[in-house]
DRENNUGU-844807 format. One line per field, with one value per residue (C-alpha): x, y, z; residue number from 1; residue in three letters. Coordinates in steps of 0.001 Angstrom, whole numbers. Each point is the difference from the previous one (the first is absolute). Last residue first. Layout:
N
px: c(X,...)
py: c(Y,...)
pz: c(Z,...)
resi: c(NUM,...)
resn: c(ALA,...)
//
This chain:
303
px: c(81359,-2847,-83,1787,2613,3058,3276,1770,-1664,368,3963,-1541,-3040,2458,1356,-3093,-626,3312,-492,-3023,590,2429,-1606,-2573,3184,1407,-3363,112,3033,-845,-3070,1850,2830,-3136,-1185,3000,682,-3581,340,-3073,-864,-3538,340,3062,1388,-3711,-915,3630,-692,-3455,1351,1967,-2196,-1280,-2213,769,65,-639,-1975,-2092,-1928,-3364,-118,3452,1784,-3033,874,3728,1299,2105,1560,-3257,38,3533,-692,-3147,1747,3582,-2724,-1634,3291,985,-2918,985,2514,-1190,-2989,1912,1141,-3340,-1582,1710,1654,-2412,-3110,211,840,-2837,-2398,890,2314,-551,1653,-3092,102,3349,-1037,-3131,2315,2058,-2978,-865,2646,106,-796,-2967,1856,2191,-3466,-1205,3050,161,-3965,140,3295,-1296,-3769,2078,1385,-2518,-1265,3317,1592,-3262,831,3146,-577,-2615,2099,3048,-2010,-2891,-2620,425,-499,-2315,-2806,224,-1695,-1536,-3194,-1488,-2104,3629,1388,-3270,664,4159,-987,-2782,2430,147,3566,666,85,-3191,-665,4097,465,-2647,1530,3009,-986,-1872,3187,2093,-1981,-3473,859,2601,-2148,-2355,2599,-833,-4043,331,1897,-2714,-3143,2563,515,-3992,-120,3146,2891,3564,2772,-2159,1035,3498,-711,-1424,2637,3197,-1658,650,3559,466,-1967,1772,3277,-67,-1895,2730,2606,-1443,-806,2869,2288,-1868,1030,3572,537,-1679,2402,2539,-1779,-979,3448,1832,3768,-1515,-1758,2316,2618,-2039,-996,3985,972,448,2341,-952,-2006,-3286,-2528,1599,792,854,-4189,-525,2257,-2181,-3173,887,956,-3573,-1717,1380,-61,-3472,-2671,2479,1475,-3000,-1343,2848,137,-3441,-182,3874,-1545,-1551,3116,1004,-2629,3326,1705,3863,2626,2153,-497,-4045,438,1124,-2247,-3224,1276,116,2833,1152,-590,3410,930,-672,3296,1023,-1242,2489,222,-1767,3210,-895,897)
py: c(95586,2233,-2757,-2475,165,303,-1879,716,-2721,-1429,1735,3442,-1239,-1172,3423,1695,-1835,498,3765,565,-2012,2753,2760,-942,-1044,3707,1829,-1356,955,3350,390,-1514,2665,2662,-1053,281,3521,340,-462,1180,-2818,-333,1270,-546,-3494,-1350,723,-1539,-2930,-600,105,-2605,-2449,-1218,-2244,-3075,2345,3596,731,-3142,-251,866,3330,1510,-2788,1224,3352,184,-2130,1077,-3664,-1232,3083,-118,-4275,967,1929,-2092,-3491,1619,1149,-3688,-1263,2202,-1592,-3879,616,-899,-3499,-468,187,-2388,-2904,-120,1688,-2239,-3117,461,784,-3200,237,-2265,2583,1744,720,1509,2490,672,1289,2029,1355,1498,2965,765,3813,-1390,-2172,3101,1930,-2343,-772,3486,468,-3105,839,3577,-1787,-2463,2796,950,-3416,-1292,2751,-599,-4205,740,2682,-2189,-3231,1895,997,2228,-2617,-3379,-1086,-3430,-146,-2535,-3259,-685,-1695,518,3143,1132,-178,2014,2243,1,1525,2011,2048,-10,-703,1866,-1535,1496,3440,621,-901,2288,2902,-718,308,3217,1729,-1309,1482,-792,390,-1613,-3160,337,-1283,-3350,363,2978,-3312,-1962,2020,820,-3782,-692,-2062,-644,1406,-1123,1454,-980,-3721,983,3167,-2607,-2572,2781,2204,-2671,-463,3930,793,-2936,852,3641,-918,-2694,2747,3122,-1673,-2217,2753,2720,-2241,-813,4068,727,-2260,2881,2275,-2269,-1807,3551,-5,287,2699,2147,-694,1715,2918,416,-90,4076,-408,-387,2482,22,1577,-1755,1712,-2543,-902,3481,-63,-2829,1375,3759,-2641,-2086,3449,1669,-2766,-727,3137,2624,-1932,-2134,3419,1342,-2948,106,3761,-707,-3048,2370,1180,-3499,1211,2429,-3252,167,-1358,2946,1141,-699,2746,2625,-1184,69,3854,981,722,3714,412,567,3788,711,1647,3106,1594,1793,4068,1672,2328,3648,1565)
pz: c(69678,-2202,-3093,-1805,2764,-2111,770,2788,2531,3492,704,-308,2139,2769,-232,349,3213,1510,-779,1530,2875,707,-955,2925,2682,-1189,195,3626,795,-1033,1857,2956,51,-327,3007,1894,-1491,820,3509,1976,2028,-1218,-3400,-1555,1913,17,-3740,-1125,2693,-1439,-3516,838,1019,3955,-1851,3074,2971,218,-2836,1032,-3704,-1097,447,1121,-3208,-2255,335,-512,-2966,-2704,-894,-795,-3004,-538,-862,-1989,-2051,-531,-439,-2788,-1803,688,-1676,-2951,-536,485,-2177,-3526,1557,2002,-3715,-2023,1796,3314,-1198,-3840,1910,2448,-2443,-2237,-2623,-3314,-2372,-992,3480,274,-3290,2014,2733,-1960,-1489,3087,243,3749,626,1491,2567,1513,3,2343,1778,1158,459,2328,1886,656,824,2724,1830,1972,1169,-44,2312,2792,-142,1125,2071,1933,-194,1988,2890,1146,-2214,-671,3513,-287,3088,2112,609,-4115,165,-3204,1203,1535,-3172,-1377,2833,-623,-3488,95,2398,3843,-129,-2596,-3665,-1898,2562,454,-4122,-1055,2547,-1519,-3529,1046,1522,-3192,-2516,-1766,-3700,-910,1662,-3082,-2385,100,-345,-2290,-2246,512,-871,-2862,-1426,748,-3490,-1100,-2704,1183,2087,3007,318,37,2129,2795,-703,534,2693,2601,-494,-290,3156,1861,-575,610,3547,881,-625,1875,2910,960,-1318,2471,2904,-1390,-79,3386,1060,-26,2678,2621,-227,-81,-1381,-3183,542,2219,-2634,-2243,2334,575,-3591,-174,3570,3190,617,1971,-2676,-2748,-2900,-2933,-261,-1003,-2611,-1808,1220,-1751,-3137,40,600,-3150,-2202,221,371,-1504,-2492,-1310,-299,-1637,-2329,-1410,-604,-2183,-1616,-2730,-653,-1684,-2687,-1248,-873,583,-2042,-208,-3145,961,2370,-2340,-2483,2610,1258,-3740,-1909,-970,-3742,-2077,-3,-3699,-2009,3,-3310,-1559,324,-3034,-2172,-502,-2850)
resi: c(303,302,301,300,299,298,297,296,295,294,293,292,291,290,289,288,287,286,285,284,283,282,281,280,279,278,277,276,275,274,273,272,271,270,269,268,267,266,265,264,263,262,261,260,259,258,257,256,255,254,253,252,251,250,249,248,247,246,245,244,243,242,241,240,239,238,237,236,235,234,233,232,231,230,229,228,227,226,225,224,223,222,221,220,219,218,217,216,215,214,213,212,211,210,209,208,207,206,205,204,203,202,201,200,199,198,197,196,195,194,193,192,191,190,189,188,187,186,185,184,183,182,181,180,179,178,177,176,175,174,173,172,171,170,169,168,167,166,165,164,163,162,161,160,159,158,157,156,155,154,153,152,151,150,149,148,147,146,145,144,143,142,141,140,139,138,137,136,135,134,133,132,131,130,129,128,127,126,125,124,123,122,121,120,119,118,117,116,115,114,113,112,111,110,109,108,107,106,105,104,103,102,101,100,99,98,97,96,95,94,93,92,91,90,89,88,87,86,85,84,83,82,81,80,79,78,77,76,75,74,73,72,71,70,69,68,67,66,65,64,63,62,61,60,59,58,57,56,55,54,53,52,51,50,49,48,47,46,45,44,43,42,41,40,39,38,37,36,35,34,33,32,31,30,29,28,27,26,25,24,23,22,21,20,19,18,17,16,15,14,13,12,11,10,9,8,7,6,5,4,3,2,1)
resn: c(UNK,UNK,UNK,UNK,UNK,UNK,UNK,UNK,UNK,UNK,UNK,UNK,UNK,UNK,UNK,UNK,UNK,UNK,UNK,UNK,UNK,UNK,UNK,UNK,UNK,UNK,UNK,UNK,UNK,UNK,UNK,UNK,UNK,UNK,UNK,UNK,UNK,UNK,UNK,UNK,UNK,UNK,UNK,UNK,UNK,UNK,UNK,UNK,UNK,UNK,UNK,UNK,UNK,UNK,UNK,UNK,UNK,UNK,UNK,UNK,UNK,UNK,UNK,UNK,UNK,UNK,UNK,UNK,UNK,UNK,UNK,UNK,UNK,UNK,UNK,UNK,UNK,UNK,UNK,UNK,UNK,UNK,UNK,UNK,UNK,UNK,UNK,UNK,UNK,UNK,UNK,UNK,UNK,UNK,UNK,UNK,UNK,UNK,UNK,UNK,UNK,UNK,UNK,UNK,UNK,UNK,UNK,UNK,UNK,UNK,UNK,UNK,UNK,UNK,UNK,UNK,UNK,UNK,UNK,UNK,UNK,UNK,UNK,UNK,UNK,UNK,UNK,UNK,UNK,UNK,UNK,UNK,UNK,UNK,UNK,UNK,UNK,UNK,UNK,UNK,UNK,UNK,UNK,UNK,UNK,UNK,UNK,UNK,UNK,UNK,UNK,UNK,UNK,UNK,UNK,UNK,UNK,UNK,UNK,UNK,UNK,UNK,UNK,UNK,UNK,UNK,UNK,UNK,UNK,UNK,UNK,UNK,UNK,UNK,UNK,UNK,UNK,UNK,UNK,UNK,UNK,UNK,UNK,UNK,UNK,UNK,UNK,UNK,UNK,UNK,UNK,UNK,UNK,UNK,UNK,UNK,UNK,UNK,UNK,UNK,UNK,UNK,UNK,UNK,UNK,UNK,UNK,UNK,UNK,UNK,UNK,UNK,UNK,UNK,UNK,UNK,UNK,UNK,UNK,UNK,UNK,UNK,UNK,UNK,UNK,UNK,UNK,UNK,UNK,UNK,UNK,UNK,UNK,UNK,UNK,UNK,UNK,UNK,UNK,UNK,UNK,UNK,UNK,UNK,UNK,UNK,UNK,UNK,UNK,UNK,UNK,UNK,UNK,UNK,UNK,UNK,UNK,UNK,UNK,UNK,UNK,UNK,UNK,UNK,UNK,UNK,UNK,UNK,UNK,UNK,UNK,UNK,UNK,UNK,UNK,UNK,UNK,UNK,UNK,UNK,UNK,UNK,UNK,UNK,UNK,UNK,UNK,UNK,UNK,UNK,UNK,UNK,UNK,UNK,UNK,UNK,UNK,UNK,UNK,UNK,UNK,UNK,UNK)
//
């Protein structure tokens, strides 16, 4: 007689990639970042760290801090960073202060809101080159300007163009629409009963912006002010176009461009690059710290 061998037992189911992951507290979607990340990668990190070592070899010797030391020790060099401060700030400042009423106003339903709001934005569009060409046939010395001063009996001419004034006035013409669109959608995200709760109360408009609405605004205006602040802070054509590149709006990224590619240095170059990402970052980081300290409660909207 012939006895049946027992059944061996079922070999439990292997688990699935997404279980074996999930046991260890990772999302599967996560490797959809993985494209993302190798690009920023490969087109970010990658040439901010081969500038970062690059800046330690100086062409000259000295040392790895030698092109740093060469920077700082240089007058002509190291004001470059006060220069492009002077620009950068004041131009931050006054895109985000003057965005704040106009997106105020425009945060409501109107007739001829959009005609209005392509008319804002419009300078994204036309570029630094044609700015400054605008600015050099409006406010040059031969401009519609100075002739209708001269029409009203002006003597001489008035230079706000090829010196500080003309970069100045070129970074708040194209930055203004970032600070605009910013603030805009800052306000929208807003919730307005809060305010109509304040003016059931007795508040007037002023009360209700100031104690209300400039409260919950205050983050994200700092957000706006960190953009358009790296955006001033970048500047290179406006301050050869309108500016005196070698005088007054002498910036930083002029020395960077004139270190690499004139006189051939690019570990020098790349020494400014990085200093300057450092004075950028930080800015950056004083402002976002003063908007820690402002508010850490919610932001009834996008702030």
């Amino acid at each position: 007689m012939t006895v049946a061998a027992p059944d061996k037992p079922a070999a439990p189911d292997k688990p699935g990639l997404r279980h074996r992951l999930a046991e260890r507290g990772i999302d599967r979607t996560l490797l959809l970042l993985v494209p993302g990340v190798v690009f920023v990668v490969a087109l970010f990190a990658y040439p901010v760290l081969y500038g970062l070592q690059l800046s330690f070899q100086p062409e000259e010797g000295g040392g790895p801090f030698a092109n740093y030391t060469k920077f700082f020790g240089d007058p002509y060099l190291r004001d470059t960073i006060w220069i492009t401060l002077r620009l950068a700030i004041p131009a931050a400042l006054t895109n985000v202060l003057a965005s704040v009423p106009i997106a105020y106003r425009m945060r409501g339903r109107f007739r001829g809101k959009r005609l209005l709001t392509t008319i804002l934005v419009v300078p994204i569009t036309l570029g630094t080159v044609l700015t400054a060409e605008g600015l050099i046939q409006y406010l040059g010395p031969v401009g519609w300007l100075n002739k209708v001063l001269a029409l009203l009996g002006a003597d001489e001419p008035v230079r706000l163009v090829h010196n500080y004034w003309g970069v100045l006035f070129s970074l708040i013409i194209t930055g203004f629409p970032f600070a605009f669109l910013l603030t805009l959608s800052y306000l929208s995200g807003i919730d307005p009963t809060l305010e109509q709760a304040a003016a059931t109360l007795g508040a007037d408009r002023w009360r209700r912006f100031r104690h209300i609405t400039l409260p919950l605004l205050a983050p994200g205006l700092a957000i706006t002010f960190c953009l358009t602040f790296v955006l001033a802070f970048s500047v290179f054509p406006s301050a050869y176009l309108v500016g005196l590149p070698q005088g007054e709006t002498r910036v930083i990224s002029i020395a960077a461009y004139e270190s690499a590619f004139r006189d051939t240095d690019y570990p020098l170059g790349s020494a400014i690059a990085m200093i300057m990402a450092v004075v950028m970052l930080a800015v950056i980081g004083l402002v976002l710290l003063w908007r820690s300290r402002l508010y850490r409660g919610a932001t009834g909207g996008k702030g």
